[in-house]
C-alpha positions as CSV (number, residue, x, y, z in Angstrom):
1,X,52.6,45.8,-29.1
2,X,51.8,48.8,-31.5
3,X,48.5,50.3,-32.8
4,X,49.5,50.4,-37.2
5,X,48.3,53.2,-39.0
6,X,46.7,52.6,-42.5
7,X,49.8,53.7,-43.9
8,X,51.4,50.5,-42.1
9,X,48.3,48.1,-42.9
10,X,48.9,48.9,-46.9
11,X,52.3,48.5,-46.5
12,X,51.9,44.9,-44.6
13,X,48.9,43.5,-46.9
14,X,45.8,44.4,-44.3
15,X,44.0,46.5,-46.5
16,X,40.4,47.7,-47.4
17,X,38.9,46.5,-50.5
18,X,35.3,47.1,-50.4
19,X,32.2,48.9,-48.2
20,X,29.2,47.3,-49.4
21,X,25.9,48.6,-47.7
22,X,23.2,46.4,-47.0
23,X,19.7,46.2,-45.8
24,X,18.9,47.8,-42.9
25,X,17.8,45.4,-40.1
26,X,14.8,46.3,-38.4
27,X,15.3,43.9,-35.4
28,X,18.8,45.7,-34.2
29,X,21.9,44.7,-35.6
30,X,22.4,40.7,-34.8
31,X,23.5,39.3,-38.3
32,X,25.9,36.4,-39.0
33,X,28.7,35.1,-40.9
34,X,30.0,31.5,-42.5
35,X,32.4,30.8,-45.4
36,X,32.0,28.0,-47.8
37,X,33.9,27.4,-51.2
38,X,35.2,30.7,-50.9
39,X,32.0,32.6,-50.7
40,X,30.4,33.8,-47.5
41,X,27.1,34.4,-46.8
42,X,25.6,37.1,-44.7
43,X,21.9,36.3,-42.6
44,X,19.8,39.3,-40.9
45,X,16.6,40.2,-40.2
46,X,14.1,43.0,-41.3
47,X,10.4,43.1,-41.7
48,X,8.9,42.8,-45.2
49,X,6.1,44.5,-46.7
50,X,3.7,42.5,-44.4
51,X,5.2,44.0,-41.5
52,X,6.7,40.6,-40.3
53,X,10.8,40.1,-39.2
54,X,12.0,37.3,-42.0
55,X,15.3,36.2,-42.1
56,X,17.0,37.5,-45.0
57,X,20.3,36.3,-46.7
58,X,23.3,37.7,-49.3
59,X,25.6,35.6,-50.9
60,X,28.9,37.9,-51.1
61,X,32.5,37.2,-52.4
62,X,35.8,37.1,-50.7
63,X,35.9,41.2,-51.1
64,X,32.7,41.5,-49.6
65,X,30.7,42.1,-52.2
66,X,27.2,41.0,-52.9
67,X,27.0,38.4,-55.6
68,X,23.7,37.8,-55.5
69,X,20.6,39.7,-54.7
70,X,19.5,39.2,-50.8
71,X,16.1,37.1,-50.9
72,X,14.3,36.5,-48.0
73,X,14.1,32.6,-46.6
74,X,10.9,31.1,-45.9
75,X,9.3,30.4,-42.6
76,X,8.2,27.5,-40.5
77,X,4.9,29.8,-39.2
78,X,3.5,33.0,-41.4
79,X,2.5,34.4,-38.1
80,X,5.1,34.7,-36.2
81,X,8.4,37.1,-36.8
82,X,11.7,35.0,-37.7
83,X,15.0,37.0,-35.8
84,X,17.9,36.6,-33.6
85,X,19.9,34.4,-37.1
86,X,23.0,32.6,-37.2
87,X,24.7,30.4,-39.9
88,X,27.4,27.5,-40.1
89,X,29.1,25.7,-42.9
90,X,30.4,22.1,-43.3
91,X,32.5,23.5,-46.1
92,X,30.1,22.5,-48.5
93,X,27.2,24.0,-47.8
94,X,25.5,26.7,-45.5
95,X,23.3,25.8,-42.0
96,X,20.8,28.6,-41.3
97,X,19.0,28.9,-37.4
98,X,16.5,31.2,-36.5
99,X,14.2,31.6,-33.8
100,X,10.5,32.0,-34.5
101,X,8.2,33.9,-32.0
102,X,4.9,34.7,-31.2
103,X,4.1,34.4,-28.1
104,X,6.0,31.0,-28.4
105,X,9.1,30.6,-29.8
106,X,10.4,28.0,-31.7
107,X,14.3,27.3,-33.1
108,X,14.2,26.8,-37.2
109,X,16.9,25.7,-39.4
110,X,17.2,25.4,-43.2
111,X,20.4,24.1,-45.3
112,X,21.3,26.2,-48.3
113,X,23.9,25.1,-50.9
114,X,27.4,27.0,-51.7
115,X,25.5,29.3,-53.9
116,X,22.7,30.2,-51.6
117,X,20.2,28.6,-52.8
118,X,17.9,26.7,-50.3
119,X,18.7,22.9,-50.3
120,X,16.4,22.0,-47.4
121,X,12.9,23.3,-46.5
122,X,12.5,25.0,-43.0
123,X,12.5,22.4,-40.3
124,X,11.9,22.6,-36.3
125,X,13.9,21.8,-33.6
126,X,13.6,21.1,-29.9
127,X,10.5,22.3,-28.2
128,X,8.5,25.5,-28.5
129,X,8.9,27.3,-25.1
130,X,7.7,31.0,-23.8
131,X,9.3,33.5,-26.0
132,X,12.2,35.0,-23.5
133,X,15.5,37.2,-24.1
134,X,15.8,36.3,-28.0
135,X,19.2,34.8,-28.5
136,X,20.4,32.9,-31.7
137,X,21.1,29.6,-31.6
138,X,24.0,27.6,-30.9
139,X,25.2,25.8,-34.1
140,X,28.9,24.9,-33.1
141,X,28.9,21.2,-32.5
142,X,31.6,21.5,-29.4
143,X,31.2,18.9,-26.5
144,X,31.7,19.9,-23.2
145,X,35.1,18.5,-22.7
146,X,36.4,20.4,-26.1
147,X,35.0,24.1,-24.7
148,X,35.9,22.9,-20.8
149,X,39.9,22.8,-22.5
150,X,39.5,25.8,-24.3
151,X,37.6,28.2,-22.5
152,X,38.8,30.6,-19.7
153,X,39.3,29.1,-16.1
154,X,37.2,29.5,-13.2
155,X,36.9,32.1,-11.5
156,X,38.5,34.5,-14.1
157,X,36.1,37.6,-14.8
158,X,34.6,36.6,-18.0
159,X,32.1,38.6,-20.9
160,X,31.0,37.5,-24.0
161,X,33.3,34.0,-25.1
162,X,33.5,33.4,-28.3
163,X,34.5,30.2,-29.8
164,X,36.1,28.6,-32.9
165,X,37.9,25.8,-34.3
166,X,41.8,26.9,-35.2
167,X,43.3,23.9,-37.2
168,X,43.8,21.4,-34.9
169,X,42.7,23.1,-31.6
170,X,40.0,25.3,-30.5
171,X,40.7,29.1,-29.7
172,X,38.0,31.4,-27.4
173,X,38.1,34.9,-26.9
174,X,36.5,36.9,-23.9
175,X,37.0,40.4,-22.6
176,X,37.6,41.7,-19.2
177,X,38.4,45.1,-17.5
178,X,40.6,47.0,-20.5
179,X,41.5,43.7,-21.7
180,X,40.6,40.9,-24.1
181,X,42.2,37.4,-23.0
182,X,42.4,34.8,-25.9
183,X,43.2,31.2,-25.5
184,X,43.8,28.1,-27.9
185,X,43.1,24.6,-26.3
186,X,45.9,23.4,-23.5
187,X,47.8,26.5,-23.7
188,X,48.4,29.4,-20.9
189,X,46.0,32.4,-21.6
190,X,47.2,35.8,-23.6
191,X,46.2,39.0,-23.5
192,X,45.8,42.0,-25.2
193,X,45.8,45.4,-22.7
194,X,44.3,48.7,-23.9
195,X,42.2,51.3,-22.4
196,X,39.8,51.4,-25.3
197,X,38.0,47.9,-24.8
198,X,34.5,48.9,-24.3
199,X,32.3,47.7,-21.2
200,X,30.5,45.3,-23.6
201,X,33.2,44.4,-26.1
202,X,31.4,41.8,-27.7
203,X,34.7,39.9,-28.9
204,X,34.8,37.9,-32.0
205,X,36.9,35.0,-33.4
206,X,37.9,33.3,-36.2
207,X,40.5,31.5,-37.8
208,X,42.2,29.9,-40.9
209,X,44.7,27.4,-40.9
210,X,47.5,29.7,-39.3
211,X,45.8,33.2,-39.0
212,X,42.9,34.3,-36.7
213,X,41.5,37.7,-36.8
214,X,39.7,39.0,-33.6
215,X,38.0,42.0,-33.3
216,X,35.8,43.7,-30.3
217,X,34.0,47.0,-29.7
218,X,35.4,50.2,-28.3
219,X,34.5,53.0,-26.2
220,X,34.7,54.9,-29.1
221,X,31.9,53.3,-30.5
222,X,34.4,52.0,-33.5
223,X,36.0,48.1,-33.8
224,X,38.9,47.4,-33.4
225,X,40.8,43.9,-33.9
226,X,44.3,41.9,-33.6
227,X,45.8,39.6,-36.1
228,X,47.9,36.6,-35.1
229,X,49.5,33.3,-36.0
230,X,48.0,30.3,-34.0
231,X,50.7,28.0,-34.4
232,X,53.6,30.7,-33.6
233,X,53.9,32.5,-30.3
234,X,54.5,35.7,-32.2
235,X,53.2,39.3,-30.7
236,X,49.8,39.9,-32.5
237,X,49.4,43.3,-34.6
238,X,46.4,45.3,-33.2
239,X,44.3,47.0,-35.9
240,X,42.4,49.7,-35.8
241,X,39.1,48.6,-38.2
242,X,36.4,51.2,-38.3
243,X,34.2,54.0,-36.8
244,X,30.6,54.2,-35.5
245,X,30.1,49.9,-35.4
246,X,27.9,48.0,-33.5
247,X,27.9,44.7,-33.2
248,X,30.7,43.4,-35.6
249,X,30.8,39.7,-37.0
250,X,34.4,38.3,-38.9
251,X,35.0,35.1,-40.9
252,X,38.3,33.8,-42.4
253,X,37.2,33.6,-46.0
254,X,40.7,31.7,-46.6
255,X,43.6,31.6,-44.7
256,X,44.7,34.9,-45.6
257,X,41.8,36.5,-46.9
258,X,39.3,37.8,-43.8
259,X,35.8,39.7,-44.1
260,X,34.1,41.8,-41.6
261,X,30.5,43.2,-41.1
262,X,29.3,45.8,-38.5
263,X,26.1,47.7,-38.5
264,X,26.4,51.7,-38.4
265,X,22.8,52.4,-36.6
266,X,21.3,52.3,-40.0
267,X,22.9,49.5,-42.1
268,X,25.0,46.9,-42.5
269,X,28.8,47.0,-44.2
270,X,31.3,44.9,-44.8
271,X,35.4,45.3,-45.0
272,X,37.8,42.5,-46.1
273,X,41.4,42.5,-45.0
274,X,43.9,40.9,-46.9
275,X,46.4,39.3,-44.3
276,X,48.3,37.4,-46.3
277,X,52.1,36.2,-44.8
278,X,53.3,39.6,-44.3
279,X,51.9,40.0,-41.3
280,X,55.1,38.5,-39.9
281,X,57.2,41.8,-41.0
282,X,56.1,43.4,-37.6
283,X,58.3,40.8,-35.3
């Protein structure tokens, strides 16, 4: 397997077709991705002119770019800062999660429709406990047998699994030693080797209905990323994706159309890669 130049990702389809800077988030870089109706929207969070964190969202097309102004979502509690987001979709509509800490800390959810718009008020869920390490919630409805088939096996030096559903199947990614392992549900464990996989490669995963696109930090400080087909057992193409990124995030927009977002230390952008068929050119 072969590193393409951009010369070779124009040629097969995987091109650029939009930076769009956005709002620099003032709690570090976690943001988050879902696609719905062929939109996508984009969830971060930043203080506001009271000097609170709210959870902010963009509505964007395919290309990544913003189709609607990014609004801020309202809270459960005024006094307390709203971070660590994440969002899912049911096709039809967006879920947004959020914790809510002060002290306490309390998990939050809203539902917003395919245009971004808020459907549902802000409602609580589980029990407040002692604010801790801020992580966002888990909003992938997975029981424990599904992940158990899909995930990595014991005893195998894991970091960071990542998750999603791949047509039928589920696929996880997870990095180890110069190395990120992927793995669809009942199926033998493949690999991608290269000295560039960074100590905390963060991997990410998702997939259409025959492409995923993964893509994981480097000691570069860039992202890089593979393209393959999940219901072939063809060699991926490894893509190099950009420079100076933290903390990337991808969704499959369509099955051929992907979008990225990474933050640069001061804001976030996005990159969409057209993957098309043509993919299959590099056998």
């Amino acid at each position: 397997m072969k590193t393409i130049s951009l010369f070779t990702l124009i040629a097969l389809g995987i091109i650029e077709t939009s930076h769009g800077p956005f709002l620099r988030p003032d709690f570090g870089a976690n943001h988050a991705l879902a696609a719905a109706r062929g939109n996508v929207l984009l969830a971060w969070s930043e203080k506001n002119e009271t000097g609170h964190a709210r959870v902010h969202v963009a509505l964007l097309d395919s290309a990544g770019r913003a189709i609607s102004p990014a609004r801020e979502l309202p809270v459960l509690n005024p006094s307390r800062d709203a971070v660590a987001p994440t969002v899912t979709t049911d096709g039809a509509s967006f879920i947004v999660a959020w914790q809510e800490v002060l002290g306490l800390q309390q998990t939050v959810a809203m539902t917003l429709d395919a245009n971004g718009q808020s459907a549902t008020a802000p409602q609580p869920f589980g029990v407040e406990t002692v604010a801790g390490d801020i992580a966002p919630p888990q909003l992938d409805a997975l029981s424990a047998s599904v992940v158990k088939t899909a995930a990595p096996a014991p005893g195998i030096d894991t970091s960071a699994p990542h998750i999603t559903q791949a047509g039928s199947k589920y696929a996880v990614v997870w990095s180890s030693t110069n190395r990120i392992h992927y793995r669809l549900t009942n199926e033998s464990t493949r690999r991608i080797t290269t000295a560039d996989v960074d100590v905390n490669a963060r991997p990410r995963i998702d997939c259409g209905m025959t492409n995923c696109l993964v893509v994981y930090a480097t000691r570069g400080g860039g992202v890089a990323g593979f393209a393959f087909d999940h219901t072939r057992t063809d060699a991926p193409v490894q893509l190099q994706l950009a420079s100076n990124a933290r903390d990337t995030e991808v969704v499959m927009v369509t099955n051929a159309r992907a979008l990225i977002t990474w933050y640069d230390g001061e804001k976030l952008l996005s990159r969409s890669l057209d993957l098309g068929g043509k993919r299959r050119a590099t056998r």
